[in-house]
C-alpha positions in Angstrom: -52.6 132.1 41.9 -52.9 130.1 44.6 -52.7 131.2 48.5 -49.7 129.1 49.0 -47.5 131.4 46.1 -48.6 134.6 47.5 -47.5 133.5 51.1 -44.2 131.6 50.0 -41.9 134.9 51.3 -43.9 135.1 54.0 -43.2 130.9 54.3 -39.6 131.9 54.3 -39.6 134.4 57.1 -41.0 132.3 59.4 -39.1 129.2 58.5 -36.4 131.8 60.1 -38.2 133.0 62.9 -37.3 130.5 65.1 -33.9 131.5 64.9 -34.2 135.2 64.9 -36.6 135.3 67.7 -35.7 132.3 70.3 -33.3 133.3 73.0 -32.3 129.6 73.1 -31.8 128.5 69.2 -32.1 125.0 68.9 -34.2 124.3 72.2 -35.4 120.8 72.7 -39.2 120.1 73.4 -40.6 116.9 74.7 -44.6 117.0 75.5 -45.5 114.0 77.9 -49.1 113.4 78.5 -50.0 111.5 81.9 -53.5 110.9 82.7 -55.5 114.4 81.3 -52.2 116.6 82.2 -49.8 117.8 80.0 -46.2 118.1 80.8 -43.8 119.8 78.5 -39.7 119.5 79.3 -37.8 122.2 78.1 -34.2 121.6 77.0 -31.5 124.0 76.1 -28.4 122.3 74.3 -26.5 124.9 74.9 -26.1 125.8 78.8 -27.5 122.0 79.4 -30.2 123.6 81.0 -33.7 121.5 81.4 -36.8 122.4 82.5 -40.0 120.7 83.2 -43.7 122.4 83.3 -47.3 121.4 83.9 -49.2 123.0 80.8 -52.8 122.3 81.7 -55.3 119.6 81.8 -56.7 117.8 78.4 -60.0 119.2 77.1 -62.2 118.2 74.1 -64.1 120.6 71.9 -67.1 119.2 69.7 -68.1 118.6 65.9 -70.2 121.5 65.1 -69.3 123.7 67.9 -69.2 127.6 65.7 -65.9 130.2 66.6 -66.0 133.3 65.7 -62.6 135.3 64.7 -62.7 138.9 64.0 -59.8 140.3 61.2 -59.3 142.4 58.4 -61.9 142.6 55.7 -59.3 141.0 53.1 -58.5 138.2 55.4 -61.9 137.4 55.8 -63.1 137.8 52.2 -60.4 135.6 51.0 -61.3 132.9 53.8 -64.6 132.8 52.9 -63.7 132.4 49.0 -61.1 129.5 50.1 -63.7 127.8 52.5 -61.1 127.4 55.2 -58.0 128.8 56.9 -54.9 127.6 55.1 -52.9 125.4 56.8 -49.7 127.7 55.0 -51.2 131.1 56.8 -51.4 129.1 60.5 -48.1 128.0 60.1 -47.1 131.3 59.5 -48.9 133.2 62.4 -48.3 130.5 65.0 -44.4 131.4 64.1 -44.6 134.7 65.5 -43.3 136.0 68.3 -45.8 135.3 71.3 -48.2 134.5 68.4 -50.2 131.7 70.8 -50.9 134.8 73.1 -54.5 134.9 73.7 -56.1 136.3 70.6 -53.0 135.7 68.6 -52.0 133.2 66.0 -55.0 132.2 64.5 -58.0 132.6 67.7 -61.4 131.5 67.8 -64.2 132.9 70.2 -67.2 131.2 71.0 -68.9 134.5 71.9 -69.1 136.6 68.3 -68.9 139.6 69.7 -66.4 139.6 72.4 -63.4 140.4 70.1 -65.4 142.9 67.7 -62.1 145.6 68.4 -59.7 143.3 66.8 -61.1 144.0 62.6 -63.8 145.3 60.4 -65.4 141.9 59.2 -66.2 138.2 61.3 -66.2 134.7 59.6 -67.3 131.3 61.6 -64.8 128.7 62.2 -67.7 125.2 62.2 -65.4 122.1 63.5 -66.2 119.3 61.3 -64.7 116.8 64.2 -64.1 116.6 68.4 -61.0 118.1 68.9 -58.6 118.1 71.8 -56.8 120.5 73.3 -55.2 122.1 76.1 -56.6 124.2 79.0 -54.3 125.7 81.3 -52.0 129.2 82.0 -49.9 130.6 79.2 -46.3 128.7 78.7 -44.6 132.0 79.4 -41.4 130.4 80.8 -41.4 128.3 77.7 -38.6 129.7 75.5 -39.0 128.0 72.4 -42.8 128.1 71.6 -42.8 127.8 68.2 -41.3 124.2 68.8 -43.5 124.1 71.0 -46.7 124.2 69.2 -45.3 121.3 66.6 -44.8 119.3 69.2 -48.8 119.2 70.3 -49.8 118.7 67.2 -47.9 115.8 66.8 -49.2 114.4 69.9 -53.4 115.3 68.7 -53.5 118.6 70.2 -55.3 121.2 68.4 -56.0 124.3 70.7 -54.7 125.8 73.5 -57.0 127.5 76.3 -55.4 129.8 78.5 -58.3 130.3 81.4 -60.2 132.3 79.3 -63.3 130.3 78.2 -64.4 132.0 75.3 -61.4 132.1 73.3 -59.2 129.4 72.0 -56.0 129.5 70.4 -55.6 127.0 66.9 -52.5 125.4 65.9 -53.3 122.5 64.1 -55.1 123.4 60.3 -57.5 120.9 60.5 -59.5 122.2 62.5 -59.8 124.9 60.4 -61.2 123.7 57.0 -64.5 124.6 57.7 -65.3 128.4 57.5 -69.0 130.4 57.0 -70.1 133.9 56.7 -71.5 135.1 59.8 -74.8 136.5 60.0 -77.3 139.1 62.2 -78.5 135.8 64.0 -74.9 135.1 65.6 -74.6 138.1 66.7 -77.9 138.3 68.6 -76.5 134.7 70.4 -74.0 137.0 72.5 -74.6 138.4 75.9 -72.6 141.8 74.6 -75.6 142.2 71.8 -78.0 143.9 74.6 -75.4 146.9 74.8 -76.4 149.9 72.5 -72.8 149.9 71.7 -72.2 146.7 70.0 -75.7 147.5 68.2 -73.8 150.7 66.6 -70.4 149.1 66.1 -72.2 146.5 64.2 -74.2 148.8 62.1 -71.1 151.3 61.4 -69.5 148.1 59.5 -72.7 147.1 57.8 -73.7 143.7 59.3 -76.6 143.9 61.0 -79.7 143.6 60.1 -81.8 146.6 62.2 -85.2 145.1 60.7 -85.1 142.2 61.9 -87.6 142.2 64.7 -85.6 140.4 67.9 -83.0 143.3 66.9 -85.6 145.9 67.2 -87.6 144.0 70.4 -83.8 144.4 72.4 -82.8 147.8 70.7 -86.3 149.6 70.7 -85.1 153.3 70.8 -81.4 152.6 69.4 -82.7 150.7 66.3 -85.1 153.9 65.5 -82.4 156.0 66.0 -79.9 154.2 63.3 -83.0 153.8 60.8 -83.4 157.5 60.7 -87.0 157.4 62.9 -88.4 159.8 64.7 -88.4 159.2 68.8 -90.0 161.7 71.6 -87.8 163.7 73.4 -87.4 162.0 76.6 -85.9 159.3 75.0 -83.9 161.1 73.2 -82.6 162.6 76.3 -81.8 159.3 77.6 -80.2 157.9 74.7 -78.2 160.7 74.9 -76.9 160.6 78.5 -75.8 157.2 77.4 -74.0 158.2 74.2 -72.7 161.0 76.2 -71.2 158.9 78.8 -69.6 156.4 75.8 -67.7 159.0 73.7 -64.4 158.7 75.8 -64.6 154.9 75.9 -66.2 153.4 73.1 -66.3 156.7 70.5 -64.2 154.8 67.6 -67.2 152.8 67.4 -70.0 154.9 67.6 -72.1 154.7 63.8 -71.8 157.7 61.5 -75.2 157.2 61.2 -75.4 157.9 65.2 -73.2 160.5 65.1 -75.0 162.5 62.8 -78.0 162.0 65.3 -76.7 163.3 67.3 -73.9 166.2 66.0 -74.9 169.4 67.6 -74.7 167.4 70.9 -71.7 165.7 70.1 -70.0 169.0 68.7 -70.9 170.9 72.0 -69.1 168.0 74.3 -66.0 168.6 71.9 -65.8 172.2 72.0 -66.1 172.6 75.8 -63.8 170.0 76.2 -61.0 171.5 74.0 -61.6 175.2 75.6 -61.1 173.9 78.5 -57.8 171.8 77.7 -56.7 174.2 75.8 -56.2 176.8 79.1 -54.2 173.6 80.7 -51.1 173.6 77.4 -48.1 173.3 79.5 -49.6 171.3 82.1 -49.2 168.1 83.3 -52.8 167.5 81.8 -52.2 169.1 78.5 -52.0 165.9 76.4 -55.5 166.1 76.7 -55.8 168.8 74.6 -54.5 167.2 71.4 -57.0 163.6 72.2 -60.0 166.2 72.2 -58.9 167.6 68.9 -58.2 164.5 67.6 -61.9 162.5 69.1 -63.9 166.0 67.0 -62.0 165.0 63.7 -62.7 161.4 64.4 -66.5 162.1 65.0 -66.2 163.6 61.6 -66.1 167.4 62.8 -63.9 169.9 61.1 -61.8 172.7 62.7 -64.3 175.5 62.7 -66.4 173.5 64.0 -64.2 172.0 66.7 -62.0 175.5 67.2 -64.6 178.0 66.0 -65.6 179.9 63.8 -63.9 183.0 65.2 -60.4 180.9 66.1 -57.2 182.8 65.1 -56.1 179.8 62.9 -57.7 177.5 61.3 -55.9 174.3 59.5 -56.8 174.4 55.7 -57.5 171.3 53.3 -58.7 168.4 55.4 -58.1 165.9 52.9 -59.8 163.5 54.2 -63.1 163.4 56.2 -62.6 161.2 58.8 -59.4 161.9 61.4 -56.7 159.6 60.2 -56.3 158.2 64.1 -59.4 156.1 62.9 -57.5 154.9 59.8 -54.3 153.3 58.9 -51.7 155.5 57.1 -50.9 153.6 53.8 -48.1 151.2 53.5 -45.6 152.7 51.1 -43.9 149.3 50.6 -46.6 148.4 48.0 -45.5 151.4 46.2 -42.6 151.5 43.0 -39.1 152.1 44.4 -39.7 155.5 43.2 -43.1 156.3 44.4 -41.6 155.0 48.0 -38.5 157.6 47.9 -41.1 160.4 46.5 -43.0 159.4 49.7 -40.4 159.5 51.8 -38.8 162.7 50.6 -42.4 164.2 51.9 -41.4 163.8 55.5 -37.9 165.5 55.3 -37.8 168.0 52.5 -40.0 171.7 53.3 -42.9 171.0 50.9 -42.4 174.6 48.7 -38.7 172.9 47.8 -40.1 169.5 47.0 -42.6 170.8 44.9 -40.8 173.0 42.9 -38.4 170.0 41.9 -41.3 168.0 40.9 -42.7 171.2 38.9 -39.3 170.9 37.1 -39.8 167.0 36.2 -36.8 166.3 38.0 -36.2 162.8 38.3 -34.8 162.3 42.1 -36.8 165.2 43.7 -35.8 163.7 47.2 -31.9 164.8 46.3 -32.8 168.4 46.8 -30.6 168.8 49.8 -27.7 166.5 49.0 -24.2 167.7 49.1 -21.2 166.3 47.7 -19.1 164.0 49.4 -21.9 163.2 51.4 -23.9 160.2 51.6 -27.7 160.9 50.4 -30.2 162.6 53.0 -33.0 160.2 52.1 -30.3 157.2 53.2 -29.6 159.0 56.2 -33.7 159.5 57.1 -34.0 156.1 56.7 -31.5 155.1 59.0 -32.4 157.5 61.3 -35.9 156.6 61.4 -35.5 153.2 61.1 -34.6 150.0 63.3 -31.1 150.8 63.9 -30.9 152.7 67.1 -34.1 150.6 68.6 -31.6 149.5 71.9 -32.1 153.9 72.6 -34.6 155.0 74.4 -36.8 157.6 72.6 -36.6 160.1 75.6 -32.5 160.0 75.9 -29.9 162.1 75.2 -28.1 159.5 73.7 -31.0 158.7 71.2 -31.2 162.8 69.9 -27.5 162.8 69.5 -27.3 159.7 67.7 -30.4 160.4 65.5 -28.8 164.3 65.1 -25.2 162.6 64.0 -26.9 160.4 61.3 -29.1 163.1 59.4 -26.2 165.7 59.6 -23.7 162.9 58.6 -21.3 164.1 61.2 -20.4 161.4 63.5 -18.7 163.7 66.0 -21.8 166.4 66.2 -22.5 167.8 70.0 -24.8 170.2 71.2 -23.7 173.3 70.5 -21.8 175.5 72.5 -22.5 179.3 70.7 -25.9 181.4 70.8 -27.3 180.8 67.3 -30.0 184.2 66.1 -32.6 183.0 63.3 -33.2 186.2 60.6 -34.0 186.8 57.1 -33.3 188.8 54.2 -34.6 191.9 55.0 -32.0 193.9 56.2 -32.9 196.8 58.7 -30.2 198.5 60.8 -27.5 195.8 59.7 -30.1 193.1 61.2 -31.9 190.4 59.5 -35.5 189.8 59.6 -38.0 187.7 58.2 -41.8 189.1 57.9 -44.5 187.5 60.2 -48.4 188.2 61.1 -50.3 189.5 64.0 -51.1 185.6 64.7 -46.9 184.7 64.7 -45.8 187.5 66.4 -48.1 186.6 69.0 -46.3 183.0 69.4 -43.3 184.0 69.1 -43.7 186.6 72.1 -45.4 183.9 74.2 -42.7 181.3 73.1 -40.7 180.9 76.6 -37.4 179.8 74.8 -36.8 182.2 72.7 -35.3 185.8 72.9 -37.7 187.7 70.2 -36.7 191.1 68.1 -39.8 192.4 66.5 -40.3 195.5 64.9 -43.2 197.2 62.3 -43.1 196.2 58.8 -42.3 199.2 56.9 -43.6 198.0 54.1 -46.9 196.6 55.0 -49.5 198.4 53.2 -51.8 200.4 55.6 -54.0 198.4 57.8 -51.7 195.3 57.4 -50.7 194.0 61.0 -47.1 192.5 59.4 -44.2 192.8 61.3 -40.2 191.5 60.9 -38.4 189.4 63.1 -35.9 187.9 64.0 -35.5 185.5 67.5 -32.4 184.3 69.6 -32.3 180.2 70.9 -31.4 179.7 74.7 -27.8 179.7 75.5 -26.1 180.6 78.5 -26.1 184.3 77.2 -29.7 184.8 77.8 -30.8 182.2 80.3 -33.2 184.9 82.1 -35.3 184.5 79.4 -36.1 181.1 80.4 -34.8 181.1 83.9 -38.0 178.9 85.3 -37.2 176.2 83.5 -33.6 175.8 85.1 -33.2 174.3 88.8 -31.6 176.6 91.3 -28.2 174.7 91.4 -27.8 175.4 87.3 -29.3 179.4 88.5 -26.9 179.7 90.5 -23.9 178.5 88.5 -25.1 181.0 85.9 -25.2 183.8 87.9 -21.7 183.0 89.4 -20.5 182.8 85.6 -22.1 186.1 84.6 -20.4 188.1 87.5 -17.3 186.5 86.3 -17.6 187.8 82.9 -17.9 183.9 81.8 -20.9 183.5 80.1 -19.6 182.9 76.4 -17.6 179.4 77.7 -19.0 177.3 75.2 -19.5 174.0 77.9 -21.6 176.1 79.8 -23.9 176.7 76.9 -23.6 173.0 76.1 -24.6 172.6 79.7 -27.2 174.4 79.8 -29.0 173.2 76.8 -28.7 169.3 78.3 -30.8 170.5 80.8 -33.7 172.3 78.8 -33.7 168.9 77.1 -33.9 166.6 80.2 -36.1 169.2 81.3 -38.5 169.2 78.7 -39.6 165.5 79.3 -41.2 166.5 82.9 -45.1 166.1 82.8 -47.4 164.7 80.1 -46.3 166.1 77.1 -47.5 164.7 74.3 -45.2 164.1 71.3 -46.2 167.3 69.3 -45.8 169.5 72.4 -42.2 168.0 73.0 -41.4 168.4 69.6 -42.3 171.9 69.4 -40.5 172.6 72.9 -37.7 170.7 71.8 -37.8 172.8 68.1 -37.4 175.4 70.7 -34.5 175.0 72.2 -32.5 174.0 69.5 -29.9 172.2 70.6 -28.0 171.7 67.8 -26.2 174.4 65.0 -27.7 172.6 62.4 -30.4 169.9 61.4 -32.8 170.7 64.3 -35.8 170.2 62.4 -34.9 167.2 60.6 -33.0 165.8 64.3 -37.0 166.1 66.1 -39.0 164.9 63.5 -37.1 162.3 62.9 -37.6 161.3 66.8 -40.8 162.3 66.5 -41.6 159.4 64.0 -39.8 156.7 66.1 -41.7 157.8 69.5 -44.8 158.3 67.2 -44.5 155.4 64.2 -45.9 158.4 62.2 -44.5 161.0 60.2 -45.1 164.6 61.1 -46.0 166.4 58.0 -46.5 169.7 57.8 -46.9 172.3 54.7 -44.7 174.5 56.6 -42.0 173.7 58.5 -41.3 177.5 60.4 -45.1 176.7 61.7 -43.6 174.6 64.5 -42.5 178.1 66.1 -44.7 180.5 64.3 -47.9 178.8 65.5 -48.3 178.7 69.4 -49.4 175.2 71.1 -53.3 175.5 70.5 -52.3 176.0 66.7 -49.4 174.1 65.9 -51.2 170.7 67.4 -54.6 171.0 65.4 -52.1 171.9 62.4 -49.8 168.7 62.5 -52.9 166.5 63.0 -54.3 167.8 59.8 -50.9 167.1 58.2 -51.2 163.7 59.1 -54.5 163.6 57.0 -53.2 165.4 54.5 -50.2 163.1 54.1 -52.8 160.2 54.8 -54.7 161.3 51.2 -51.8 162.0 49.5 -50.1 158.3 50.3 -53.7 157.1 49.5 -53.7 158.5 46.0 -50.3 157.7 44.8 -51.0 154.1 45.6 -54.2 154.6 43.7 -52.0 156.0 40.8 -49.5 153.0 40.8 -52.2 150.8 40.8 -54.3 152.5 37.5 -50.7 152.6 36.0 -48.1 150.6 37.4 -45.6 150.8 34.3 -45.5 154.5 34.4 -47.5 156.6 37.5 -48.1 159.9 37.0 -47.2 161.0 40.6 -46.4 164.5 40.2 -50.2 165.4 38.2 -51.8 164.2 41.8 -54.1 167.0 42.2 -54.4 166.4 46.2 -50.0 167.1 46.2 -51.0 170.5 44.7 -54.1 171.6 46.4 -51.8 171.2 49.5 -49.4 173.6 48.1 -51.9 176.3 47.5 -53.8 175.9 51.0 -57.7 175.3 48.7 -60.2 174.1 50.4 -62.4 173.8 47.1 -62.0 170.9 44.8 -61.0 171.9 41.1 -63.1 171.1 38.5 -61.1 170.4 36.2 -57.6 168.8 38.2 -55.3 168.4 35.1 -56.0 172.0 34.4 -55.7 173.2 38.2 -52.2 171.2 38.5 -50.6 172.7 35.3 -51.6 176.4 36.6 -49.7 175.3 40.0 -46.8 174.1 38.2 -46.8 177.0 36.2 -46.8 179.3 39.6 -43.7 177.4 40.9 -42.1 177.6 37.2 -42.5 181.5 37.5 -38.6 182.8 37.8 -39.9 184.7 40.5 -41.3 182.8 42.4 -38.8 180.3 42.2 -36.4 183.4 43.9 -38.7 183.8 47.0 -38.9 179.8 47.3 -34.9 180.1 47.8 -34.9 183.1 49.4 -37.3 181.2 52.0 -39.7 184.5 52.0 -42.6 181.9 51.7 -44.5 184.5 53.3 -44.3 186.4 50.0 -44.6 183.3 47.8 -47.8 182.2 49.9 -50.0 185.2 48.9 -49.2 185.1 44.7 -49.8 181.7 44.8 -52.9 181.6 46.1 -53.8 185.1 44.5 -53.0 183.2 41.2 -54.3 179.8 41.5 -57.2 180.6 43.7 -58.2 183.9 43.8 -58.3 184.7 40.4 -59.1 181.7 39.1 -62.3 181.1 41.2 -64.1 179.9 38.3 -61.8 176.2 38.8 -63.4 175.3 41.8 -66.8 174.1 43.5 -67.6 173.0 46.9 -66.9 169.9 47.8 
């Protein structure tokens, strides 16, 4: 199948990009060339509008002169396989919005290194002709550039230049029908090859040659290092104070074969780092705590090793072994129709619920919640995650109340006005509690939103530090609770209302939740700390959890994934953050695997025998010997009619401990280490 088939929707869309994406549809371009400068007259039919710009000078560009453009490792593979750019694929990416931006469309560098952050792999553009072009500032009052670009091709230009000498911008194909691999020697040509960094960077994705001896004459001590050779200390020290100084900056690029190098030096960094960020949660540095967490796991690190050994929590099955902030999360969209809504449904639906549909073979597992006379909750996730409300900010009011009225399907939703109590099923003195740990009782005290009830467990067995619960959300009933987080006119107004016997009028609730809300968007939270502050306050009577991760994704363009939704308030900050970045890798390895599975078998995947889905569920770090064996035992756990009671019930503190006494515990024997 030729290039040209697999791009025709692609030919499509940007046949119709001009149209979506010009302000002025339709705009006329004339490109006048007098002397060596270029002169481009903008006209726009419809407010009669025209406008004339320099765009530069002429330049040429010789036969045989080598650019060097740095992409994805499928892009290059198949240019190399074609021998040349398509003209089909230009066309395409010059049609995208500010696509003749430096280092968009299709760019070229003369220097093969200096745009090494933009893929994984290089190929050589070789022009087979002079070539003239354009060297000058970018068009940015030009409106229509897409017109643009058509218009200097039909006049001989090729390139644009915009003051940047390295890098040139193609739009006409011809001069791209000449493309070669690159090798170790063009990389030694650039200035940026004598810094250790670009040595590593190089290595980590396998093209470069660290025998060669001109590599080894300019990287004495880093070559040794990436070859596994010994070197004397003092070298070693200042290698180090080098590496040390790059992990902030350049650490995404750093060789796992450097890394390893140096691990206990690198771990040490880490773990000072996040002890230290980790006394500033709350603070207008905080955000720094979750980047540390997230720069150990992408060093390769895992949470004991990042936390310690002797941290209170500890996030279970790391699923994959590199952080997911250095990888892409899988596109869905290459996924069946089914396997996309099964992915989906993982973002919305508590994971115990989901699961137990799929251990029933039910065929729409993602219509667990659905009510009738109400449109599906997958539709509404999708809309509420999804372009329609892009014109709101992510930080509004308006945004959380539109998002909440399009999950809970009530178009005239508010914030609530009425104090809401969270409890279980176990009933003691006419209250209801839910059971929690040492660890959650802990958070739950420390929580600054929340009015807390906790009493003894009287059924924990002795030596069991389990308690029951049960905690009140912030309303104007309680606002001492969390009175420093309210501004002295909004005190004072309380106070005035209590003496008056006033506290239960609902606006003054609804008031005093929109300012914990504005509130919660002072300093540098990050978006897993303003989620969890926002879980907090719960500003809604229903569909809180769905409401804030459903912002979360839009602010983030990530899911949040957790195996356990309550952990959001159970776990305090320096838990819950190291716990939703391991969702994300855990989410990352399951979207990885069903795609694997469609792939294998397309006609029929067998998405719910995915053994990574299940050893989610039971919280294994050990890989199962045997999968198919370890997955029907987990089915078989969620089939139990008990179990099945505490997974409605929600006493998934109760269902936690027989599933992994069942599936792990006592069946030891189904495991090794991975």
């Amino acid at each position: 199948m030729t290039f040209q088939v697999l791009l025709r929707p692609y030919l499509l869309l940007a046949s119709l990009l001009p149209v979506l994406f010009s302000p002025a549809v339709w705009a006329e371009i004339l490109v006048e060339i007098k002397g060596d400068e270029v002169f481009v007259t903008e006209k726009i039919p419809s407010s009669g509008i025209s406008e004339k710009y320099s765009l530069g000078k002429l330049t040429t560009i010789n036969k045989g002169t080598r650019f060097y453009h740095w992409g994805s490792d499928e892009n290059i593979q198949r240019w190399k396989k074609q021998g040349r750019v398509d003209s089909g694929e230009l066309d395409f990416l010059i049609t995208q919005p500010e696509g003749q931006l430096a280092g968009g469309g299709f760019y070229g560098s003369k220097d093969p290194l200096d745009s090494m952050s933009f893929g994984k792999n290089a190929i050589a553009i070789e022009l087979s002709s002079d070539l003239k072009g354009v060297r000058g500032s970018y068009p940015s009052l030009i409106t229509d550039k897409i017109e643009l670009a058509k218009k200097l091709r039909a006049k001989g230009i090729s390139f644009l230049n915009y003051n940047l000498h390295t890098w040139f911008n193609f739009i006409d194909p011809a001069a791209l029908q000449t493309t070669a691999a690159v090798s170790s020697g063009d990389f030694l040509k650039s200035p940026a090859f004598d810094k250790w960094i670009s040595l590593s960077a190089l290595e980590k994705r396998g093209l470069i040659d660290l025998r060669l001896p001109e590599v080894q004459k300019r990287h004495r001590v880093f070559a040794k290092i990436l070859l596994g050779q010994a070197i004397n200390s003092k070298s070693k020290e200042e290698v180090w104070s080098q590496v040390e100084k790059g992990m902030n900056t350049s650490g995404s690029e750093f060789s796992p074969r450097l890394i390893q190098y140096f691990r206990p030096e690198i771990q040490a960094v880490i773990v000072d780092k996040v002890r230290r960020s980790a006394a500033e949660l709350g603070t207008r540095t905080s955000w720094t705590y979750e980047s540390y967490i997230r720069q150990g796991r992408g060093f390769g690190l895992d949470y004991s090793e990042i936390l310690g050994a002797t941290a209170p929590h500890r996030p279970k099955v790391p699923l994959v072994e590199i952080h997911p902030q250095l990888k892409d999360m899988p596109s869905i969209s290459k996924l069946d129709p089914f396997g996309q809504k099964l992915a989906r449904a993982m973002e919305f639906i508590d994971y115990n619920d989901l699961l137990l549909e799929m251990a029933q073979g039910k065929g729409e597992p993602w219509r667990r919640y659905d009510l009738p006379g109400q449109r599906p909750l997958l539709d509404r996730w999708i809309e509420a995650t999804g372009p329609k409300l892009k014109d709101l900010s992510n930080d509004s009011l308006e945004m959380k109340l539109a998002v909440h009225r399009l999950i809970s399907g009530d178009s005239s939703a508010d914030i609530r006005g009425t104090p809401v109590v969270a409890g279980g099923d176990t009933i003691i003195n006419g209250k209801g509690y839910y059971r929690v740990t040492e660890l959650e009782k802990k958070a739950l005290e420390a929580n600054p939103y929340l009015t807390v009830d906790i009493i003894p467990d009287p059924s924990a067995r002795p030596g069991q530090r389990l308690y029951l619960g049960r905690h009140e959300y912030p309303s104007a009933m309680n606002y001492k609770k969390f009175a420093n987080h309210l501004s002295s006119d909004m005190l004072t107004e309380l106070r005035a209302a209590e003496e008056a016997g006033q506290l239960t009028d609902p606006e003054l609730t609804r008031k005093v939740l929109r300012h914990l809300l504005n509130e919660s968007h002072t300093g540098m939270k990050t978006s897993l700390e303003l989620y969890q502050t926002q879980m907090s306050i719960h500003p809604f009577a229903d569909y809180n959890g769905r409401t804030f991760r459903a912002i979360y994704q839009r602010r983030s363009k990530k899911p949040l994934f957790l195996r356990d939704f309550d952990h959001d308030l159970l776990l305090a900050p320096q838990q819950f953050i190291p716990e939703a970045i391991n969702g994300e890798g855990q989410l990352l390895a399951i979207r990885q695997k069903m795609l694997e599975e469609y792939s294998r078998n397309p006609a029929s995947p067998k998405y719910y025998d995915i053994p990574e889905i299940w050893r989610v569920a039971v919280e294994s770090e050990l890989k199962p010997k045997d999968p198919a064996d370890f997955v029907r035992q987990v089915k078989a756990s969620y089939l139990n009619p008990e179990n099945q009671n505490l997974i409605h019930q929600k006493k998934f503190f109760d269902f936690d401990i027989i599933i992994k006494k069942t599936c792990v515990s006592r069946r030891i024997e189904m495991f090794f280490k991975q």
